[in-house]
C-alpha positions as a printed NumPy array, in Angstrom:
array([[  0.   ,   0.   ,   0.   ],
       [  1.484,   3.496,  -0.899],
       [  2.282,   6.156,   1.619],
       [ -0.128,   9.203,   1.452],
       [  1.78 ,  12.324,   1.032],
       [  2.224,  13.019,   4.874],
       [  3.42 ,   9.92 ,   5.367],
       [  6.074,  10.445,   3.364],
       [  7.7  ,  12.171,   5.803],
       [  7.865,  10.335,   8.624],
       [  8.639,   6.273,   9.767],
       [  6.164,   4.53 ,  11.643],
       [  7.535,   3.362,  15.447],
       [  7.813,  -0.045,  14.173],
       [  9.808,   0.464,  11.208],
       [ 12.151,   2.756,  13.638],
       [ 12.302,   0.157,  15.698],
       [ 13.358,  -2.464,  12.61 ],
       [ 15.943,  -0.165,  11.432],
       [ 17.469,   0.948,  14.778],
       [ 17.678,  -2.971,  15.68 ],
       [ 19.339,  -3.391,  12.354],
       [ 21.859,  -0.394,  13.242],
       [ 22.791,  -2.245,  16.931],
       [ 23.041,  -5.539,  14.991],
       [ 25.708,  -4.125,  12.348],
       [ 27.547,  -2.282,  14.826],
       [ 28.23 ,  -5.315,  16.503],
       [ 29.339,  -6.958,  13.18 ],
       [ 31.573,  -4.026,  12.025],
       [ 32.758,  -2.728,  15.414],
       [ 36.083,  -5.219,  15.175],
       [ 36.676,  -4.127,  11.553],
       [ 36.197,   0.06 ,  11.723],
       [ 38.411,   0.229,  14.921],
       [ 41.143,  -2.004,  12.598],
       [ 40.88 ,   0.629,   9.659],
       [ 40.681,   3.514,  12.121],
       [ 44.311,   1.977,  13.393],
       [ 45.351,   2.282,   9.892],
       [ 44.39 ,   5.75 ,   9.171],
       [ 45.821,   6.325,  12.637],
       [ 49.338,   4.91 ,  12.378],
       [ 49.772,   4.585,   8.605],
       [ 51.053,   7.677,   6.701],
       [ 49.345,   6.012,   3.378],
       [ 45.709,   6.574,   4.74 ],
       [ 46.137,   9.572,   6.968],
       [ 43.36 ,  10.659,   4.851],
       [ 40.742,   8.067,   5.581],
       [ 39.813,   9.862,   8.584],
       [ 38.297,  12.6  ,   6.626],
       [ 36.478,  10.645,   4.207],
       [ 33.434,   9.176,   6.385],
       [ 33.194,  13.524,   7.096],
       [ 32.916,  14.266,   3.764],
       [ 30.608,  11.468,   2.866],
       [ 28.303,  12.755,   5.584],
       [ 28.442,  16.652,   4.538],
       [ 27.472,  15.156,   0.885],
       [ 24.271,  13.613,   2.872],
       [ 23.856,  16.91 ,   4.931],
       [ 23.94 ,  19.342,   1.817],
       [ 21.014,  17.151,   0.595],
       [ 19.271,  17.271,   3.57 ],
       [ 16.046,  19.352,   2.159],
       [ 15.885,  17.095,  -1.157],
       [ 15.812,  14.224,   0.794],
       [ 13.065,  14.877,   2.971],
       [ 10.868,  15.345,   0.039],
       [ 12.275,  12.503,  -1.621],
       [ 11.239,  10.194,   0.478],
       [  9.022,   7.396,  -1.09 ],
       [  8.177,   3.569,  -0.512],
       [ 10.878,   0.715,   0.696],
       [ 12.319,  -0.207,  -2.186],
       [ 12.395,  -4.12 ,  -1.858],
       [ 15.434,  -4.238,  -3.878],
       [ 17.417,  -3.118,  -0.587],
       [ 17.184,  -6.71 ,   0.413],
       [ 19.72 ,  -7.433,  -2.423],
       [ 21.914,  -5.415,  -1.933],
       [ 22.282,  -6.428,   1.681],
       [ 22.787,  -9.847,   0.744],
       [ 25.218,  -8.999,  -1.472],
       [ 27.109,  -6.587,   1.11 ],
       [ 26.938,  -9.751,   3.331],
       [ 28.133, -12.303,   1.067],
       [ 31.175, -10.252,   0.555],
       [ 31.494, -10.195,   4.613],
       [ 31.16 , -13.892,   4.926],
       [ 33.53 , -14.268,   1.607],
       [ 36.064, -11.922,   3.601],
       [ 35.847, -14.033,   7.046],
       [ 36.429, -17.328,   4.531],
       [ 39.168, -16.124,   2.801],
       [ 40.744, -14.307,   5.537],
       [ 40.536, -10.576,   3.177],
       [ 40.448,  -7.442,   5.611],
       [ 39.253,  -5.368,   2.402],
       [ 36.274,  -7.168,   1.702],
       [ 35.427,  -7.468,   5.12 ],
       [ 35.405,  -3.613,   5.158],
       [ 34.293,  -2.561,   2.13 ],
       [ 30.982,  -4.714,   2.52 ],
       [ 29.628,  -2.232,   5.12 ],
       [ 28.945,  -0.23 ,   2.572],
       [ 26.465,  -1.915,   0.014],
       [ 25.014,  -2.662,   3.272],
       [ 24.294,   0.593,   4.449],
       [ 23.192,   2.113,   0.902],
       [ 20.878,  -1.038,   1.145],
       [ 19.338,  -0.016,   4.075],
       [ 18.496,   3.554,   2.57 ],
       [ 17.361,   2.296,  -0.802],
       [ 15.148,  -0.43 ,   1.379],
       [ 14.071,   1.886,   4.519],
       [ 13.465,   5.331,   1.965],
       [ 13.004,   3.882,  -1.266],
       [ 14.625,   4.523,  -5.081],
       [ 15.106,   8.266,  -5.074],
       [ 16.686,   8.622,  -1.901],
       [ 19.333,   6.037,  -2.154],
       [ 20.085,   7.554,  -6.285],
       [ 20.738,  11.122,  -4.741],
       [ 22.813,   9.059,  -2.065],
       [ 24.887,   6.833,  -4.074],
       [ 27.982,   9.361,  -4.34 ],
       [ 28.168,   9.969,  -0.931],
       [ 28.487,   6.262,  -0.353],
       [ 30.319,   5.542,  -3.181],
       [ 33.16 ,   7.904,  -1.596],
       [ 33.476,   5.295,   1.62 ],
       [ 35.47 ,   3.137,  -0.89 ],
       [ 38.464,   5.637,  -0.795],
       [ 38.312,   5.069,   2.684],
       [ 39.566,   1.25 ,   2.808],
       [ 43.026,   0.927,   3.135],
       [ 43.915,  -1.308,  -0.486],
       [ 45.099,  -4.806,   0.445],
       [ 48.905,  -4.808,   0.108],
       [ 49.1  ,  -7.298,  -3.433],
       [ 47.254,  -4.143,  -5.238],
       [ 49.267,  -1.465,  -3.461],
       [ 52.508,  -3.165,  -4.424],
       [ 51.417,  -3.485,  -7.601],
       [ 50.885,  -0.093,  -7.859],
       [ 54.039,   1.242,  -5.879],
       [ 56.656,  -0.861,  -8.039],
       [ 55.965,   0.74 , -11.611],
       [ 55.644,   4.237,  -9.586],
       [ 59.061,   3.592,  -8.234],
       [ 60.138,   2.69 , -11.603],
       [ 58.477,   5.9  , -13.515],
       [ 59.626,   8.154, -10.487],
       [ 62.935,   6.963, -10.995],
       [ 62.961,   7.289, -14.678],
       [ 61.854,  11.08 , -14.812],
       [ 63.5  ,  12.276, -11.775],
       [ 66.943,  10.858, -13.358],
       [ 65.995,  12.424, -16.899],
       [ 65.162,  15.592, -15.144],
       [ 68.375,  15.865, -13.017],
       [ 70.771,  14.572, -16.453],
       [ 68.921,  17.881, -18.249],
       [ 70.02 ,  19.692, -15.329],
       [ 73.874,  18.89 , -15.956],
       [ 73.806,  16.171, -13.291],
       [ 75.671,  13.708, -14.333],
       [ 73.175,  10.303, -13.79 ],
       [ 73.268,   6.662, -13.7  ],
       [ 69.777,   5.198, -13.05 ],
       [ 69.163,   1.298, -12.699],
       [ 65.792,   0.33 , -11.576],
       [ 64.569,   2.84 ,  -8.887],
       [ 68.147,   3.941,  -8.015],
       [ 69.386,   6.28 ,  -9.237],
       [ 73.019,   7.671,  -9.217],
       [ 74.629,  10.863,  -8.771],
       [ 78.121,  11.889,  -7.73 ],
       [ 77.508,  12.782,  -4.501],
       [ 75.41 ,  10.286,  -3.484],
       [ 72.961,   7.368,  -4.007],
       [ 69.035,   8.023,  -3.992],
       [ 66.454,   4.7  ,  -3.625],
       [ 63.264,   5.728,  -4.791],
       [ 61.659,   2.928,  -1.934],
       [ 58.045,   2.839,  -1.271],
       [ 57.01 ,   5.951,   0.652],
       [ 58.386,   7.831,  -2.314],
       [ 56.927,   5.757,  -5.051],
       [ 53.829,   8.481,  -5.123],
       [ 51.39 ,   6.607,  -3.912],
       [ 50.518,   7.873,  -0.712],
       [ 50.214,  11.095,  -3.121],
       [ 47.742,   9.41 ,  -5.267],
       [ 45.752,   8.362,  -2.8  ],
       [ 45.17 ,  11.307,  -1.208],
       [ 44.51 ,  12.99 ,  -4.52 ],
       [ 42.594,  10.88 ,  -5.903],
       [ 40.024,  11.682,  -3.095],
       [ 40.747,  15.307,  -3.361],
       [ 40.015,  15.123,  -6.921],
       [ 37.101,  13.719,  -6.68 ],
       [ 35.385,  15.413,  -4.419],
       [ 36.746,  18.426,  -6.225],
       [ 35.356,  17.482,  -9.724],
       [ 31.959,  16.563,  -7.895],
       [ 31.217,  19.45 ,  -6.469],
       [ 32.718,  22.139,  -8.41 ],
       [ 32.108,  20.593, -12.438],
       [ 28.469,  20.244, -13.957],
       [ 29.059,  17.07 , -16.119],
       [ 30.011,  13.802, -16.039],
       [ 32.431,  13.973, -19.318],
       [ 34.506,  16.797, -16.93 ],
       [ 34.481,  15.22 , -13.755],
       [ 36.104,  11.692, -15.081],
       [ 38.679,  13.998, -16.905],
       [ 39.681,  15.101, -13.807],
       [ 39.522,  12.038, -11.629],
       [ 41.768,  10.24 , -14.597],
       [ 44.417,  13.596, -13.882],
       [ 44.905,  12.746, -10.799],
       [ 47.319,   9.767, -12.437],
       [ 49.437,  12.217, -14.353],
       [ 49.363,  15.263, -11.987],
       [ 50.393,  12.458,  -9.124],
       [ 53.578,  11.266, -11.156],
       [ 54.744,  14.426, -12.604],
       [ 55.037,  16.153,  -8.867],
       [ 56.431,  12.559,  -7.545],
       [ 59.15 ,  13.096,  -9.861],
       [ 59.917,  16.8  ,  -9.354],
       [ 59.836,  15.598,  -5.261],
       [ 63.124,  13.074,  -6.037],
       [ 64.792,  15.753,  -8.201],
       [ 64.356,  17.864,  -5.213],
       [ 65.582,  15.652,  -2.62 ],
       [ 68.595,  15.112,  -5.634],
       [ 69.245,  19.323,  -5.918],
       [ 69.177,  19.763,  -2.02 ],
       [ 71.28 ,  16.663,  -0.739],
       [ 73.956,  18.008,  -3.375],
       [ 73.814,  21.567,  -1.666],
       [ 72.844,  20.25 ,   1.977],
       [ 73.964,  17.193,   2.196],
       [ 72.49 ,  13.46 ,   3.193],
       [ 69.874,  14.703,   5.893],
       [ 68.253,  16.289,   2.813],
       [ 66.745,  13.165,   2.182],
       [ 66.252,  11.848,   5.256],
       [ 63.838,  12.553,   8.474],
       [ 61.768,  15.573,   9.101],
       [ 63.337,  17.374,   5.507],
       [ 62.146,  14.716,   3.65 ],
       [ 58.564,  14.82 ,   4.92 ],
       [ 58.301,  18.39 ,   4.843],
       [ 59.425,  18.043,   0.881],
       [ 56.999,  15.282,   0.387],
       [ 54.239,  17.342,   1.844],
       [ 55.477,  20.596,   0.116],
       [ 55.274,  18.992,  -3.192],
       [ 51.556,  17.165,  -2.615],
       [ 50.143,  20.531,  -1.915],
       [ 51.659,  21.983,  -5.038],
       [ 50.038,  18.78 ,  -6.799],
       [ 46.679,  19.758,  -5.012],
       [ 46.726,  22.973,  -6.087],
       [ 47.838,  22.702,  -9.612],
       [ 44.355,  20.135,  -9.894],
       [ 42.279,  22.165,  -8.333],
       [ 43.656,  25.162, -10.364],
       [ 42.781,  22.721, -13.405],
       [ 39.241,  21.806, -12.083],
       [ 38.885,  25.713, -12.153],
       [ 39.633,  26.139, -15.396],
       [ 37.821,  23.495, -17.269],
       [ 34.626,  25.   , -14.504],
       [ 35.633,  28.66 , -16.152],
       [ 35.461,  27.126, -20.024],
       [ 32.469,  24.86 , -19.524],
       [ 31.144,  28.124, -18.339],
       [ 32.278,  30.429, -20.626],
       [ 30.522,  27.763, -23.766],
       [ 27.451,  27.606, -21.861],
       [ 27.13 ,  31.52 , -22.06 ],
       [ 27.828,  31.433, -25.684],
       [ 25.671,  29.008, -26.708],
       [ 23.26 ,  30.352, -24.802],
       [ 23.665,  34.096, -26.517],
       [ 23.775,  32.442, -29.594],
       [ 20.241,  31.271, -29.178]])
């Protein structure tokens, strides 16, 4: 039977009851796995950011708050699904002993929930904000060294063009490369991906907010790559330029963070100067076609 239009608004007790019983039973299930991640983004330097991610997801939610209220329709029975299918990658996670799909199942199974509890159009004006929990979930370590060894490799590569155009004279084999005056490693923490990481949720939430279109918002999410690997590189010629004037501690200890986290801000601001500008042209054609007719 559908909900009259004042209904709408509001749950009845029981189904309050339902969902908050539902809440208490998933907090129980997820309680070991969030305070695991939350040690990650805690004590891991590659997921600092994954603190702030569950905030923005919920200021996404919050900025929607008047839409949703009158969005609110009938349970949507297709929630069911999708909660089976957020639990079957829970139970696949306890069987297979995978910490990733043990987290990342919490959240099919809370966009489940909505699109069951508040119907179709509330979960559809939702499914970004959920969506953006993914970037919260630290990768499992097979796909982050797969990632961080051809980083190493391209970081290497550039940096040690970049330095030989400089009048360095440079030997590079693998990720090392070699100068005169001394020997840099281009290890993990300065493969880039911590950088891309970050930026890739940066960028996203960037090209969501500030860009009207799809086509310009997965221009910018596939920049991120580039922008991430260009900087990486200009951080190793730096550490190269300053241990040659400074010495060894240039790449080592609190003056190689600082460059790391000089150089990601430049990265930052150089995409969000980009997002700008494609926001400024997209603008600029939607004036003109607009004069034009």
């Amino acid at each position: 039977m559908a909900r009259s239009k004042e209904e709408r608004y509001k749950m009845a007790p029981i189904e309050w009851a339902a969902l908050a019983a539902c809440v208490l039973v998933l907090s129980w299930i997820y309680a070991p796995h969030l305070a695991s991640m939350f040690d990650n983004w805690w004590n891991d330097p590659n997921y600092s950011h994954g603190i702030l991610i569950p905030l923005v997801s919920a200021y996404l939610i919050w900025r929607h708050k008047d839409s949703l209220a009158r969005s609110v329709s009938n349970p949507n029975p297709w929630g069911y699904v999708v909660i089976l299918a957020g639990m079957s990658m829970l139970a696949t996670g306890y069987w297979a002993s995978e910490f990733f799909l043990k987290r990342i199942s919490l959240i099919p199974v809370l966009w489940g929930l909505v699109l069951l509890s508040w119907g179709w159009p509330v979960a559809k004006m939702l499914w970004f904000a959920f969506a953006y929990l993914i970037l919260m979930i630290p990768l499992p370590y097979v796909v982050y060294d797969s990632v961080a060894f051809p980083l190493r490799l391209i970081a290497a590569s550039l940096a040690g063009g970049m330095l030989h155009s400089m009048g360095t004279p440079t030997l590079v084999e693998g990720n090392i490369i070699h100068l005169p005056y001394i020997v840099l490693n281009v290890v993990d923490a300065c493969s880039g991906v911590r950088s891309l990481i970050s930026l890739l949720a940066a960028g996203t939430i960037l090209a969501y907010l500030m860009l009207p279109n799809r086509i310009s918002k997965i221009i910018i999410v596939f920049l991120v790559l580039p922008v991430t690997v260009a900087t990486n590189a200009v951080r190793v010629v730096l550490a190269g330029v300053l241990a040659k004037y400074i010495g060894k501690e240039a790449v080592e200890g609190s003056m190689h963070d600082f460059v790391g986290w000089a150089v990601f801000m430049v990265a930052f601001v150089f995409l969000a100067g980009i997002t700008l500008l494609v926001k400024k042209l997209i603008e600029k054609r939607s004036l003109k076609s607009d004069a034009a007719t």
